[in-house]
Backbone as a ProteinNet text record, in pm:
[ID]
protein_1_A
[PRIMARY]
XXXXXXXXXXXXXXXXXXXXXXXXXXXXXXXXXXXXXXXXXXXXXXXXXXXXXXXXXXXXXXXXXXXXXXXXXXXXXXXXXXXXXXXXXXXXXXXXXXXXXXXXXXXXXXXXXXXXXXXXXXXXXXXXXXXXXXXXXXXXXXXXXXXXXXXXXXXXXXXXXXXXXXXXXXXXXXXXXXXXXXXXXXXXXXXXXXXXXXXXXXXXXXXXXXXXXXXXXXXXXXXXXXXXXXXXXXXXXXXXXXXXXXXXX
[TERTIARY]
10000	9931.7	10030.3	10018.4	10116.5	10090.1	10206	10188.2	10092	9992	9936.7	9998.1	10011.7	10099.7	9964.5	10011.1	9890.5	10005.6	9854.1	9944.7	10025.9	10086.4	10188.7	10320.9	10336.4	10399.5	10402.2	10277.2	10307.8	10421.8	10429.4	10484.2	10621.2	10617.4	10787.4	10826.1	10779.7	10875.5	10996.1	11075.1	11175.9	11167.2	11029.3	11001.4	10927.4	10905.7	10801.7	10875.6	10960.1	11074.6	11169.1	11166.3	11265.5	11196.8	11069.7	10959.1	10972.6	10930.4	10863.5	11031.9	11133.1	11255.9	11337.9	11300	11330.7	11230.4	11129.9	10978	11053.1	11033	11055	10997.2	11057	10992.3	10931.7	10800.8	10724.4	10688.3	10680.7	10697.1	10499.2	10531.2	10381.3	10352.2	10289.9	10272.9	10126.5	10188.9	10073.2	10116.6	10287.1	10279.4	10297.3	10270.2	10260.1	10131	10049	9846.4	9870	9873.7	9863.1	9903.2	10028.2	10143.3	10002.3	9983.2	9868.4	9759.2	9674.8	9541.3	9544.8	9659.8	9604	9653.8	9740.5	9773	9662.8	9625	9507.8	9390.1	9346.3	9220.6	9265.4	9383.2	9435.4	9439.7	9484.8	9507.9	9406	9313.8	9198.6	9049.1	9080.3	8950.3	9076.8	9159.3	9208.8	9193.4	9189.7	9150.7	8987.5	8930.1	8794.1	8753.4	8822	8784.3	8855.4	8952.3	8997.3	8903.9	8833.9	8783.4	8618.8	8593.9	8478.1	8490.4	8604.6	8613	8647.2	8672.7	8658	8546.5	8417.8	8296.3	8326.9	8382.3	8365.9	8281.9	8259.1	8134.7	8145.3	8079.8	8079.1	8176	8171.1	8227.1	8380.6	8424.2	8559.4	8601.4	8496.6	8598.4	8622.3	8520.2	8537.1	8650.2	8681.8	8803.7	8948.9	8933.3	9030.1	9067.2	8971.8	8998.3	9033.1	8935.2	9016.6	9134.1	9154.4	9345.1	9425	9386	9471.1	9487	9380	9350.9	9444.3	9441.6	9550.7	9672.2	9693.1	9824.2	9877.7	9873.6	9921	9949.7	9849.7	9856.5	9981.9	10001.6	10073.6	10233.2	10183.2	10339.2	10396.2	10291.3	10328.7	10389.7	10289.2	10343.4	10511.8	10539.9	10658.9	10750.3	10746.1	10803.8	10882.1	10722.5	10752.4	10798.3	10813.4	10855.6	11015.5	11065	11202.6	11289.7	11190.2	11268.3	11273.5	11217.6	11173	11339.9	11288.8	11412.4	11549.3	11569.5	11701.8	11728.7	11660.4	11712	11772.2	11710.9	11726.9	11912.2	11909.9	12025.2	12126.2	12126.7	12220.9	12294.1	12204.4	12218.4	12308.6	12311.1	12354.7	12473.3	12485.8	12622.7	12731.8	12672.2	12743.4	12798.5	12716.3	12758.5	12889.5	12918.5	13013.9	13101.7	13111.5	13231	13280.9	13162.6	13219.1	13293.1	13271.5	13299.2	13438.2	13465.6	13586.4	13672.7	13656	13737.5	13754.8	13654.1	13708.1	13793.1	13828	13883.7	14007	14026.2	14161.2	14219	14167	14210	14137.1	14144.9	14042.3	14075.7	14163.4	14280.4	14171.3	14202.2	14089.2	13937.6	13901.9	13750	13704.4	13841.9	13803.2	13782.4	13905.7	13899.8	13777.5	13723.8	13576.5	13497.2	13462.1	13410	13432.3	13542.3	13590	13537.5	13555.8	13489	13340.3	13290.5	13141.7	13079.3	13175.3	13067.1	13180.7	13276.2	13340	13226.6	13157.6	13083.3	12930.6	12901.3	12770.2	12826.3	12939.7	12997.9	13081.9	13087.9	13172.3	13313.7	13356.5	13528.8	13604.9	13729.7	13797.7	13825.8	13823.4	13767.1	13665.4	13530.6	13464	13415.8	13480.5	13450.5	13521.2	13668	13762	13628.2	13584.5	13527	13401.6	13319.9	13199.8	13237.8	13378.7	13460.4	13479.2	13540.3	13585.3	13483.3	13337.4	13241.4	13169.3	13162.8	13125.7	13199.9	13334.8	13406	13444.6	13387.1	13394.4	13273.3	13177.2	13080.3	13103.2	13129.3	13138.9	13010.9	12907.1	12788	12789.6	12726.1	12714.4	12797	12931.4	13008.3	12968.7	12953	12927.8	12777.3	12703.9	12578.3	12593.5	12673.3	12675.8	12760.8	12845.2	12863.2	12787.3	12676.3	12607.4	12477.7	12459.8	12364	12440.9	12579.4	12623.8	12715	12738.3	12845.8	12782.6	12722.5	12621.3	12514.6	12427.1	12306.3	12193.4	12217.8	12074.4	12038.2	11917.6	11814.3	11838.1	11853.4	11919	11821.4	11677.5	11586.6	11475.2	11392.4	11277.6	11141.1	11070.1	10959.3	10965.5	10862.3	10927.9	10869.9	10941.2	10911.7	10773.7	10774.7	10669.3	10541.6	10528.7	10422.5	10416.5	10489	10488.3	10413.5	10460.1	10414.7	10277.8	10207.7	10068.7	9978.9	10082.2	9959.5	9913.1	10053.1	10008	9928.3	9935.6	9838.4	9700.8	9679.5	9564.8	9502.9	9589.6	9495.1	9447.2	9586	9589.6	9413.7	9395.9	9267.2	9159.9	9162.7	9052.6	8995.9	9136.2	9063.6	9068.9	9130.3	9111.9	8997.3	8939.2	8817.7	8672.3	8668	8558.7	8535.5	8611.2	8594.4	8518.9	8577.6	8459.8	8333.2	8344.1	8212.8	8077.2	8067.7	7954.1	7927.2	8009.2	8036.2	8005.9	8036.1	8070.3	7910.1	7830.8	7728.4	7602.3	7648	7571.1	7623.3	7686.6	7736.7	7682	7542.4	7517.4	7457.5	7467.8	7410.1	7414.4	7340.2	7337.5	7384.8	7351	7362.9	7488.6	7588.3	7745.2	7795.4	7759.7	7765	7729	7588.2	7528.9	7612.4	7612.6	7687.2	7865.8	7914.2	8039.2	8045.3	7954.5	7884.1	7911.2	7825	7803.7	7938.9	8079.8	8208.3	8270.4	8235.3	8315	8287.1	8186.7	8117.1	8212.1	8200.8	8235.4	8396.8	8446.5	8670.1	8660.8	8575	8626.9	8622.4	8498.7	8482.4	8608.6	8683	8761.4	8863.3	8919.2	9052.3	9054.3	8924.9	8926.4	8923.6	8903.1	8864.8	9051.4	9144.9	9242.5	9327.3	9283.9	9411.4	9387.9	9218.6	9200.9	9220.3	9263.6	9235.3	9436.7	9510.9	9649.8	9702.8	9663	9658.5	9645.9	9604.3	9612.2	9704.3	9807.1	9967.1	10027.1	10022.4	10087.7	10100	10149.4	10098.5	9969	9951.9	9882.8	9742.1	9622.8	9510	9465.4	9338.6	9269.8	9205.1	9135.1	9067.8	9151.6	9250	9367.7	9457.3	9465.1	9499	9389.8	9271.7	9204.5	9185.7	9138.7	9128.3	9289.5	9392.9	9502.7	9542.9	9449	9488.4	9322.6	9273.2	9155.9	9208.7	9268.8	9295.1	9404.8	9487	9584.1	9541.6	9440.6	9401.8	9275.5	9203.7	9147.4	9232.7	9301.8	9413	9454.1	9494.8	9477.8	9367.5	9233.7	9149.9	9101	9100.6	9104.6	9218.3	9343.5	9462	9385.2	9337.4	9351.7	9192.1	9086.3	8950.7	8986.3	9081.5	9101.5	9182.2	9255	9299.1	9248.2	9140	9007.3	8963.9	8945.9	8835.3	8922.6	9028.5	9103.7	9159	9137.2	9145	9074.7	8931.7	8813.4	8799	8872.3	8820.6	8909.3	8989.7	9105.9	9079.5	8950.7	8895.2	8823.5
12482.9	12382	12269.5	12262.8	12106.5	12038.2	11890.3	11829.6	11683.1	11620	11498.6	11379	11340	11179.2	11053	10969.9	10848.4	10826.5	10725	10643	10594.8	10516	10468.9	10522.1	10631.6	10752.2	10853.2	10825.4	10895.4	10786.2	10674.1	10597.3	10597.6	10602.9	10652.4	10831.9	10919.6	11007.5	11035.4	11086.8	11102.8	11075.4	11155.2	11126	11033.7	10979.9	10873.3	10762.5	10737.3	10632.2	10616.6	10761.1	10787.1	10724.8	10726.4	10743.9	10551.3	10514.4	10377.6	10292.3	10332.5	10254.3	10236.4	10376.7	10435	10369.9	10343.8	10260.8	10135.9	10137	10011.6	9917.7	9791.6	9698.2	9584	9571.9	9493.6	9304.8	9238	9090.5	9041.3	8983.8	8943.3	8800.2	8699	8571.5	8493.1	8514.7	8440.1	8286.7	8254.5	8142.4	8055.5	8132.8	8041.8	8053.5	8099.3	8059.9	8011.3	7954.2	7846.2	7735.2	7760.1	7599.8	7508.6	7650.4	7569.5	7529	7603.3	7589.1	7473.6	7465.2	7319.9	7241.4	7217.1	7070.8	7088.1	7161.1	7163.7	7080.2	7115.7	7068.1	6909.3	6920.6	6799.7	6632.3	6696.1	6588.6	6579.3	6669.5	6610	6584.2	6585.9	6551.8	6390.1	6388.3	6225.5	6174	6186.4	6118.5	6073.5	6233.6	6158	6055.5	6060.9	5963.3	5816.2	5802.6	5666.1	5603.9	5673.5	5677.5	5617.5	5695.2	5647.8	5498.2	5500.1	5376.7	5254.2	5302.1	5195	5168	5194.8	5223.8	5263.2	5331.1	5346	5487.6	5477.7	5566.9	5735.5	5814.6	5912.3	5987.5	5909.5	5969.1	5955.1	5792.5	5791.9	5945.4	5938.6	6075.2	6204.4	6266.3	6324.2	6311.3	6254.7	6215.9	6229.6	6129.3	6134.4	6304.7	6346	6470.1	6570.7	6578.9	6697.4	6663.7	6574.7	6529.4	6567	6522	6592.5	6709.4	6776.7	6902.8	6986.1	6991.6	7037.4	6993.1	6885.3	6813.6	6845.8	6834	6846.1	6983.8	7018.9	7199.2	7266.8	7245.8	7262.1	7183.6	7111.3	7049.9	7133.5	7208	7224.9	7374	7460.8	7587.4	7598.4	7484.5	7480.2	7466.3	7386.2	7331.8	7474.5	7580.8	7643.6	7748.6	7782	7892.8	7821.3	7755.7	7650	7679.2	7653.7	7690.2	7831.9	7910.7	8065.9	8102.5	8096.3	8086.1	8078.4	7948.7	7932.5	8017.2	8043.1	8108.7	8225.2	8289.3	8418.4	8385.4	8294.3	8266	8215.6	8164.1	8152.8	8281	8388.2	8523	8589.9	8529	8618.2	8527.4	8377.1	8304.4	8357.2	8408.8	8443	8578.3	8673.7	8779	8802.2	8721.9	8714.6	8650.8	8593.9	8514.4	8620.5	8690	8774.8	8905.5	8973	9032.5	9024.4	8899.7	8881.7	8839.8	8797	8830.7	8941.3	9073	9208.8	9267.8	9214.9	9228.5	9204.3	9080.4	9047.9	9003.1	9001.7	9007.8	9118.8	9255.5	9356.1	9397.6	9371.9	9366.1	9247.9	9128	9017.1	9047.5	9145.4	9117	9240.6	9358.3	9470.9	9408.2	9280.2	9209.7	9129.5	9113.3	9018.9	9149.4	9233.5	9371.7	9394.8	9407.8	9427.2	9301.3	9198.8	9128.8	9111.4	9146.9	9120	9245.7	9363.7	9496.9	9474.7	9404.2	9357.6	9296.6	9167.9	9088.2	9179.9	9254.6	9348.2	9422	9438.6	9532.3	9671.3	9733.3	9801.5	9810.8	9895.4	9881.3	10010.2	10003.7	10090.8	10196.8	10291.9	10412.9	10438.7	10424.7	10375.5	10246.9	10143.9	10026	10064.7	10098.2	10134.2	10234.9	10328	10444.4	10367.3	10263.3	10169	10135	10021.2	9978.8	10095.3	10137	10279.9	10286.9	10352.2	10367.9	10256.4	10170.6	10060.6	10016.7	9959.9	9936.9	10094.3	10150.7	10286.4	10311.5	10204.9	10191	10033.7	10003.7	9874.5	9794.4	9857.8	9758.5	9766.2	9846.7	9829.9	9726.2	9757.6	9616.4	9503.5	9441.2	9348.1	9296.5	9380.5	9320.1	9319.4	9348.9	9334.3	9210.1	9166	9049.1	8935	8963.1	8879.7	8851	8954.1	8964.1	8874.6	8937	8896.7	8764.3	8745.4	8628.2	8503	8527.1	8422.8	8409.7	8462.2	8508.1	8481.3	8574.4	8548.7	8660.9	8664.2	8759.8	8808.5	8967.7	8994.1	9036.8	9062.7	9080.1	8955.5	8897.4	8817.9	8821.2	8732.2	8765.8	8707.6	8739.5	8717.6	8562.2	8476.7	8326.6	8328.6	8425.5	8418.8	8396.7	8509.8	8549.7	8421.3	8360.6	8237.1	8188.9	8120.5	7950.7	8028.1	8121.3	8162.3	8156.7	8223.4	8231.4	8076.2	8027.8	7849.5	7809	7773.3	7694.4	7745.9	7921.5	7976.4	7889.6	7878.9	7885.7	7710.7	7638.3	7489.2	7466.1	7539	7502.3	7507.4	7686.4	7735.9	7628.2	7595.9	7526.2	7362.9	7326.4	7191.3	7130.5	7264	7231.6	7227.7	7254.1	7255.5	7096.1	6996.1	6851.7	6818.3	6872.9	6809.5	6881.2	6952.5	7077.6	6982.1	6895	6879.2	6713.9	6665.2	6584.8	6636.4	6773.3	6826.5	6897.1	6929.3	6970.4	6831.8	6725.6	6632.1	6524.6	6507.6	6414.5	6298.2	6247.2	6139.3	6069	6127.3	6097.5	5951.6	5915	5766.2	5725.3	5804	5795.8	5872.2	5813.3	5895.5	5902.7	5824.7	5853.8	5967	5993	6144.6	6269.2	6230.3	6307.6	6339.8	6270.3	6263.9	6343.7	6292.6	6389.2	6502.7	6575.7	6692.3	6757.2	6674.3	6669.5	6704.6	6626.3	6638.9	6757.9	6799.4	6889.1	7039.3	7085.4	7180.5	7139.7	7052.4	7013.7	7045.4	7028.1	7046.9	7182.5	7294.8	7397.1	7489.9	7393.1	7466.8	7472.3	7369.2	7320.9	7450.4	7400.9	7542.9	7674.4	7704.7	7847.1	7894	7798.5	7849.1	7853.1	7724.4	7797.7	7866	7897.6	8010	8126.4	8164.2	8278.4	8295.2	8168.6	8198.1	8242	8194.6	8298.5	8455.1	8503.2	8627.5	8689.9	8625.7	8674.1	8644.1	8573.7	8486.2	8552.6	8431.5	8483.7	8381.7	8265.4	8159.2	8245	8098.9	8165	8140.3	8179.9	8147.9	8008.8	8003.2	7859.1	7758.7	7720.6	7622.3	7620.8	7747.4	7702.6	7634.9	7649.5	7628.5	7483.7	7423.3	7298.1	7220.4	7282.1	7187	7186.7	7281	7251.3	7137.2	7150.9	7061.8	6896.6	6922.5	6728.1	6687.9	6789.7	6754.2	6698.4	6770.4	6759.1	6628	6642.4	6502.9	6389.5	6387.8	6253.9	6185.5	6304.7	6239.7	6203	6263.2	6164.1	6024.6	6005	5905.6	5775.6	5804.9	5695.1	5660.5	5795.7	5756.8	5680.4	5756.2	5635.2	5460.5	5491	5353.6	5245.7	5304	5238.6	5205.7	5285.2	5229.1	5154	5155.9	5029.4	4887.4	4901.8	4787.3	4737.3	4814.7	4741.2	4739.1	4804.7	4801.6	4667.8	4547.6	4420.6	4435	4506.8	4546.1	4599	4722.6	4807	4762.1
8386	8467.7	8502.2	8616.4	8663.5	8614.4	8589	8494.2	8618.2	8565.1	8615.6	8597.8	8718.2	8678.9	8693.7	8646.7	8627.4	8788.3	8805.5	8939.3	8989.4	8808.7	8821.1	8822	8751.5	8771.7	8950.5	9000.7	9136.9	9185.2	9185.2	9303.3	9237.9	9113.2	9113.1	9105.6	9148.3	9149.3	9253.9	9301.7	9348.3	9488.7	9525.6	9655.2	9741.3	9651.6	9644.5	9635.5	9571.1	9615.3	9719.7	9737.7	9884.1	9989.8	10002.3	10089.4	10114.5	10000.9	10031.9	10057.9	9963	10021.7	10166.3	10207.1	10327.2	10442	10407.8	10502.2	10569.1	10672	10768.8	10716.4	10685.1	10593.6	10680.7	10585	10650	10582.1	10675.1	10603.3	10618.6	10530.1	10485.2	10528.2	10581.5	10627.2	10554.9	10393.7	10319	10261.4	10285.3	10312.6	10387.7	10532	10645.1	10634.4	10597	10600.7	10490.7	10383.5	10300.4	10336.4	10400.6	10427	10544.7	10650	10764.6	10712.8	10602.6	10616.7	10522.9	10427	10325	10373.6	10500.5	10580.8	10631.4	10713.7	10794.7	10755.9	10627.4	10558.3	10522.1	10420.1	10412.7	10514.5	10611.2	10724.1	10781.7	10824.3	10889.7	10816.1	10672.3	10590.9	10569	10539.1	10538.8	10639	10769.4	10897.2	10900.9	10819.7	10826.3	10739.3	10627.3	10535.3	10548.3	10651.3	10661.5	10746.6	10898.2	10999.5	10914.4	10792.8	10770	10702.1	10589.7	10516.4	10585.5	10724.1	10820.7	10872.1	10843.4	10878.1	11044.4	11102.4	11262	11261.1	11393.9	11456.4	11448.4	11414.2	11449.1	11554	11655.3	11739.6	11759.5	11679.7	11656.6	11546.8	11423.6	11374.2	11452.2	11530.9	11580.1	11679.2	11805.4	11866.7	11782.4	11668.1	11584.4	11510	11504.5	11438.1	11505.2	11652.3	11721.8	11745.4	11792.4	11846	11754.2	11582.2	11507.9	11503.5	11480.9	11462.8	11557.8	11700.4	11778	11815.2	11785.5	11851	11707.2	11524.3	11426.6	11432.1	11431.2	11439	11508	11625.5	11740.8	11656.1	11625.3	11588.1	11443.8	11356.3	11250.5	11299.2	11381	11399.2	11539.6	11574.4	11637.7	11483.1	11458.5	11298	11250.2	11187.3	11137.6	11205.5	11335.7	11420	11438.9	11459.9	11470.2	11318.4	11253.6	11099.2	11078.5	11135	11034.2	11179.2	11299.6	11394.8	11349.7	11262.9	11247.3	11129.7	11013.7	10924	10993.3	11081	11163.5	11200.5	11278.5	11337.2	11266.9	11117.4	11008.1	10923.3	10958.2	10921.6	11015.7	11138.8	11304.1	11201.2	11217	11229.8	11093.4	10998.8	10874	10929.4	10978.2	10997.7	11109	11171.9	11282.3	11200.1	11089.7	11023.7	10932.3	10885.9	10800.2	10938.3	10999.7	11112.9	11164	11124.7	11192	11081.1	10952.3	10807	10804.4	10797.4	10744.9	10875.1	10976.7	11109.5	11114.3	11051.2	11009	10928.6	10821.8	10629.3	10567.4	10600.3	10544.5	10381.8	10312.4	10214	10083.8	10198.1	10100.3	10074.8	10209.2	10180.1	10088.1	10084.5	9964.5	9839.9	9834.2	9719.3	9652.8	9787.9	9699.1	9669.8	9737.1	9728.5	9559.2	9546.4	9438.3	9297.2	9336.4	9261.4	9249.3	9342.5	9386.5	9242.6	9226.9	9133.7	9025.5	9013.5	8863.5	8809.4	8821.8	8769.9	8742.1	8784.6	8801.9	8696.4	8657.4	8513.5	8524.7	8659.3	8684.7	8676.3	8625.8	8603.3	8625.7	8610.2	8620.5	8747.7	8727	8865.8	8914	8837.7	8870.5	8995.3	8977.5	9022.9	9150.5	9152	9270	9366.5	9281.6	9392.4	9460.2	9429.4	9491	9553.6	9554.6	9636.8	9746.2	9680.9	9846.7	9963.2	9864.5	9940	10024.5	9997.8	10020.6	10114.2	10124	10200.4	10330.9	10327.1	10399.4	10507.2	10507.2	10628.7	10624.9	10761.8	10806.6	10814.9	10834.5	10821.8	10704.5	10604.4	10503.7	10420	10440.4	10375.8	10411	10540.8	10606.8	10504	10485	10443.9	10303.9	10285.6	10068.7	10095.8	10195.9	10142.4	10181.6	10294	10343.5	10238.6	10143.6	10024.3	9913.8	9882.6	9753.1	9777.2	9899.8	9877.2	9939.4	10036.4	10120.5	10040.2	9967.8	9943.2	10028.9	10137.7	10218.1	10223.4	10287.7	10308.4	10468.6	10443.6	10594.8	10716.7	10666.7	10712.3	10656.2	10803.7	10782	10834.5	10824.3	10902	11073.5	11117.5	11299.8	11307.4	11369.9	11427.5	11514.1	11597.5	11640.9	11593.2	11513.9	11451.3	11301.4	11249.8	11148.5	11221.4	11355.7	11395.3	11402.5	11492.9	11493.9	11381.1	11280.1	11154.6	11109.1	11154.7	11065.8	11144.2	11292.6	11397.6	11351.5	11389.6	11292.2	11198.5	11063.4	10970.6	10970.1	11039.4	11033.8	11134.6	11214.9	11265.8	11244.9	11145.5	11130.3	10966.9	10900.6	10760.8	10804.4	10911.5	10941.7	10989.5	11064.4	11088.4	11044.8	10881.1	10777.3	10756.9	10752.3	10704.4	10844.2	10995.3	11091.3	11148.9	11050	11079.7	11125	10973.5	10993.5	11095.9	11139.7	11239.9	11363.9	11379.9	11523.5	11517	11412.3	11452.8	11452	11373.8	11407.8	11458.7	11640.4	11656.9	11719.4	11709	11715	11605.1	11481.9	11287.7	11302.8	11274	11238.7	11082.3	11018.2	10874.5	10842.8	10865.6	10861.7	10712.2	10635.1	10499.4	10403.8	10504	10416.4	10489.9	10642	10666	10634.9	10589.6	10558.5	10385.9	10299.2	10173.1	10192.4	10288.8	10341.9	10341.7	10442.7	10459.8	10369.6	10234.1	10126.4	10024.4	9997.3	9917.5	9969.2	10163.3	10215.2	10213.9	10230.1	10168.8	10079.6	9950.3	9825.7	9835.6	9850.6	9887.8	9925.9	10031.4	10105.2	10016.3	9954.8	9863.2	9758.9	9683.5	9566.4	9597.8	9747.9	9793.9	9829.1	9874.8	9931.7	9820.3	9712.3	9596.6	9496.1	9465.6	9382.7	9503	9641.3	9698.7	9723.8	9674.4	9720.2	9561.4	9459.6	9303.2	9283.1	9368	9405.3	9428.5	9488	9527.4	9416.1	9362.6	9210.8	9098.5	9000.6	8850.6	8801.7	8861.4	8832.8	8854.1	8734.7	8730.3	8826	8885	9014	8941	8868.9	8846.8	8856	8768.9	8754	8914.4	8961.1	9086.4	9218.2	9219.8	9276	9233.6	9141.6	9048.5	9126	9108.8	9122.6	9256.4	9385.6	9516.8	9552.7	9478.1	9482.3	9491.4	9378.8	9324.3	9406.7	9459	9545.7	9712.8	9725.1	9868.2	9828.8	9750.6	9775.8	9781.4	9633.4	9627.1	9774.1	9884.9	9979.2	10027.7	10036.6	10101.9	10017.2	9937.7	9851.4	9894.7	9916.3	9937.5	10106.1	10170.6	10333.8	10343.1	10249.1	10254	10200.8	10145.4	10048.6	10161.1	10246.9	10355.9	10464.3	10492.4	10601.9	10529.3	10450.5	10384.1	10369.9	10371.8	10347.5	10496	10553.9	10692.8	10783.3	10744.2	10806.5	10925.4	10866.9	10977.1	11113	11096.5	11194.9	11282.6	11263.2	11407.2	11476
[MASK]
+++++++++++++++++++++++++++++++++++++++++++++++++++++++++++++++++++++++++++++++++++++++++++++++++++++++++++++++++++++++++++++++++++++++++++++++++++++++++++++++++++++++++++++++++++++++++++++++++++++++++++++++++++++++++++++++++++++++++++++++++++++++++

């Protein structure tokens, strides 16, 4: 009878490693939806809470909030499409430096080659024959030193697709603090309604960092609890500043 592998055993046999190493690799964008959705929530539950501790109208938070809501948004996912961009293009700029070292010092760059799998513990004939091979496909060299001597990452996720996920999530969780504004926008009683505000932020706070613990090692409670106190703390400093300049509006 063939022998049964537990699961964990299927994903390592021979072919099964060939399989998944060999797989066109794919990038994951769970912390560009965290980075958006807890500014998101962040900044526009602090807008609402300065907006209220200023006692102003309903309709100022609202104003105030959509403007943030898209104009922040918009600024965060350029941000992060600009940054995810350049890493891209620090990778292009290393690789043309290195390109043109093994081009015309090819002697030195066997030599770091050579040092690069000394320190990893290789020696002797051994170490010479890695070297050989290694230095014997030109990309391949090129990227062991762009791994081992630069240390970057030679593949990333796409710019495009970053700034989207952040604007995404920056809207979709920014917009729980003016939910209940936007469905009652002429409330007279902006206090209960702002309650309402706070109950569904906190909601949101504990939902994104017990749901970003999942990728982690952290617990879901303690993470949820500590994206909680983080994101109020700000509405707390930004209510505490409407109120202190409440005579100002």
């Amino acid at each position: 009878m063939p022998r049964q592998f537990s699961p964990l055993e299927a994903e390592h046999t021979p072919d099964a490693v060939a399989a998944r190493i060999g797989a066109e690799r794919r990038f994951g964008y769970i912390r560009d939806f965290v980075y958006g959705s807890i500014d998101g929530c962040v900044t526009t539950f602090a807008i609402v809470s300065g907006v209220v501790g200023a006692e102003l109208s309903s309709g100022v938070i609202i104003v105030l909030g959509l403007a943030n809501l898209l104009a922040d948004g918009f600024s965060m996912a350029v941000s992060n499409y600009l940054g995810t961009k350049a890493d891209r293009q620090v990778v292009g700029r290393a690789r043309a430096i290195e390109e043109a070292h093994v081009e015309r010092i090819p002697e030195g760059e066997r030599e770091e080659i050579r040092e690069i799998f000394r320190l990893k513990g290789f020696e002797g004939d051994l170490l010479e024959r890695v070297v050989d091979v290694v230095t014997s496909d030109r990309r391949l060299w090129i990227d062991t030193m762009l791994r081992e001597e630069w240390g970057l990452a030679l593949e990333g996720p796409s710019p495009v697709k970053a700034g989207l996920v952040t604007f995404g999530a920056f809207v979709l969780l920014g917009t729980v603090p003016l939910a209940p504004f936007l469905i009652q926008p002429a409330a007279e009683d902006v206090a209960a309604v702002f309650a309402v505000s706070c109950v569904l932020t906190a909601l949101a706070f504990f939902g994104i960092g017990a749901w970003k613990s999942m990728f982690g090692t952290g617990r879901w409670l303690r993470s949820g609890i500590e994206t909680l106190l983080m994101g109020g703390g700000a509405a707390v400093v930004a209510y505490a500043v409407g109120s202190l300049l409440k005579n100002l509006a």
